[in-house]
C-alpha positions in Angstrom: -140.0 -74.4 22.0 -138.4 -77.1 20.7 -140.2 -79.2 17.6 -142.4 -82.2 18.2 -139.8 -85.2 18.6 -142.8 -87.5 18.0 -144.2 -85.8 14.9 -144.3 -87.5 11.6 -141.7 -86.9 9.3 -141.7 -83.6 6.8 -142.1 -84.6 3.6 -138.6 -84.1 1.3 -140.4 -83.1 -1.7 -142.8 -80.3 -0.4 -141.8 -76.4 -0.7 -141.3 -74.7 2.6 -143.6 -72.6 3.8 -143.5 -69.0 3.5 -141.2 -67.6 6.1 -139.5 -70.6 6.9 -135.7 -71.1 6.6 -134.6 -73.3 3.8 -133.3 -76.6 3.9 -129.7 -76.6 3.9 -128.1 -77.7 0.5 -125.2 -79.4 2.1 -124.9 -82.0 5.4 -121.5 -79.9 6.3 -123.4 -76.7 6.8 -126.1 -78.4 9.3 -123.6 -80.0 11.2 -120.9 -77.5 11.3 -119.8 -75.5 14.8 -119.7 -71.7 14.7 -115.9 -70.4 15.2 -115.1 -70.3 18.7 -115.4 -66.6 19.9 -111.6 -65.0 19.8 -111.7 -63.7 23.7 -113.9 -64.3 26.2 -117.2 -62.8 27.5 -116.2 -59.5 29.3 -115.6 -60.3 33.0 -114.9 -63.8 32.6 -111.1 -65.0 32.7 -110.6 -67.5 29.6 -111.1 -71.2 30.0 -107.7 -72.7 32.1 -106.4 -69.7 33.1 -106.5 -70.7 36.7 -105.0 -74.1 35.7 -102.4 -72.4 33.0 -101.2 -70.5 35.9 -100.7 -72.8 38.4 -98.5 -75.2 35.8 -95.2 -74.8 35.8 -93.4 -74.2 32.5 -92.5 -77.2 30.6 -88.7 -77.8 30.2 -86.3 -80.6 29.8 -86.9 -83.8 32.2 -84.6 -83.8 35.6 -81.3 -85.6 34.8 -80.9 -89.0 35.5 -78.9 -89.5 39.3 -79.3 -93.3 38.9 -76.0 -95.8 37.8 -75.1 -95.7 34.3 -75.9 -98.4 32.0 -71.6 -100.0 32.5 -71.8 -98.9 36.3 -75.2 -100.6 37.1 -74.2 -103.7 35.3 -70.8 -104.0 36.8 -73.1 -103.8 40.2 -75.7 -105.9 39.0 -72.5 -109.2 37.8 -70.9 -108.6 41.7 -74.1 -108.9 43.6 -74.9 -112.2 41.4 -71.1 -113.2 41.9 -71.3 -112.8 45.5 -74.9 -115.1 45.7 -73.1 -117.5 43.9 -69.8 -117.1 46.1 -72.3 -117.8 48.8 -74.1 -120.9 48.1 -71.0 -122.3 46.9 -69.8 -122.0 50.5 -72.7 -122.6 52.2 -73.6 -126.0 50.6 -69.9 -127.0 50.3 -69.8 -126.9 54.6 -73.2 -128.6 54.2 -71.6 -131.6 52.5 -68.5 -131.8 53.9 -70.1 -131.9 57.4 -72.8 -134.6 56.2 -69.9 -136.4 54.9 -68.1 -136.2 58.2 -71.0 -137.2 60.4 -71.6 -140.3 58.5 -68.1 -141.6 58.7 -67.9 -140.8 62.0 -71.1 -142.2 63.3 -70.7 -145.7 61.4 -67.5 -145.7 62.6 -67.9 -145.2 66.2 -71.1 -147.7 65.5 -68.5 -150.7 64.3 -66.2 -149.9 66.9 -68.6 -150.5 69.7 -69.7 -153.8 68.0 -67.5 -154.6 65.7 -67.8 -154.6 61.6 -67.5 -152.5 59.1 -68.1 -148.6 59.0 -68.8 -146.6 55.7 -65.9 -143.5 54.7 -68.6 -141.2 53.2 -66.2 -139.8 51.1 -68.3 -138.3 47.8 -70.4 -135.5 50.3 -66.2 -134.9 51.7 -64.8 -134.5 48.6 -67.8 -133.1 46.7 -68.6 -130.2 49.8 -64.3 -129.6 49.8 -64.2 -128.6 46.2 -67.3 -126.5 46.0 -65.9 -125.2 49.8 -62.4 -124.3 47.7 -64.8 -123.2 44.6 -66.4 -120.7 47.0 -63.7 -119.3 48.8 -61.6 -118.9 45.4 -63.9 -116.6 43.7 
């Protein structure tokens, strides 16, 4: 049976009574865990042996099938290259065309009615070199 939780505190100065263990001279020994036993009880496998054999032995990581570090940059600079190539392009065609349609629908407007007709010519020259910028790289 386990002592009263809810009884009053020994006193520290009284001597124990006669047949009782005495009081530990150090905290260490009172708090200390008996040695683990060397083997286990008979019929009982020891702790993680099931798990110990079902892990696979530790050795060196896989190697590494990826792109090297010169490779994978190399890969890395084209694919931003070719973005770039691409929206150089794309927007270049963008404003060349704008360009286009606004000189040729003020024109066709002034020649129907007379007066004067705007030559968009910044979008045209502006979509032509990043057109040229594009196809060049």
């Amino acid at each position: 049976m386990s002592p009263d939780p809810y009884a009053p505190p020994a006193d520290p100065n009284a001597t124990p009574a006669a047949g009782a263990p005495a009081a530990p001279a150090d905290l260490n020994a009172v708090f200390s865990r008996p040695a683990a036993p060397s083997a286990p009880a008979p019929g009982y496998p020891p702790i993680g042996a099931n798990i110990a054999a079902r892990a696979r032995a530790v050795s060196t990581p896989p190697p590494w099938n990826g792109p090297d570090g010169a490779a994978f940059a190399q890969s890395m600079y084209e694919e931003q290259r070719r973005a770039a190539r691409s929206k150089n392009i794309t927007f270049g065609l963008i404003l060349l065309v704008v360009g286009i349609v606004v000189t040729a629908v003020t024109y066709d407007s002034a020649s129907q009615e007379g007066g004067t007709y705007i030559v968009a010519w910044g979008p045209m020259v502006y979509g032509a070199i990043r057109l040229f910028k594009g196809l060049a790289s």
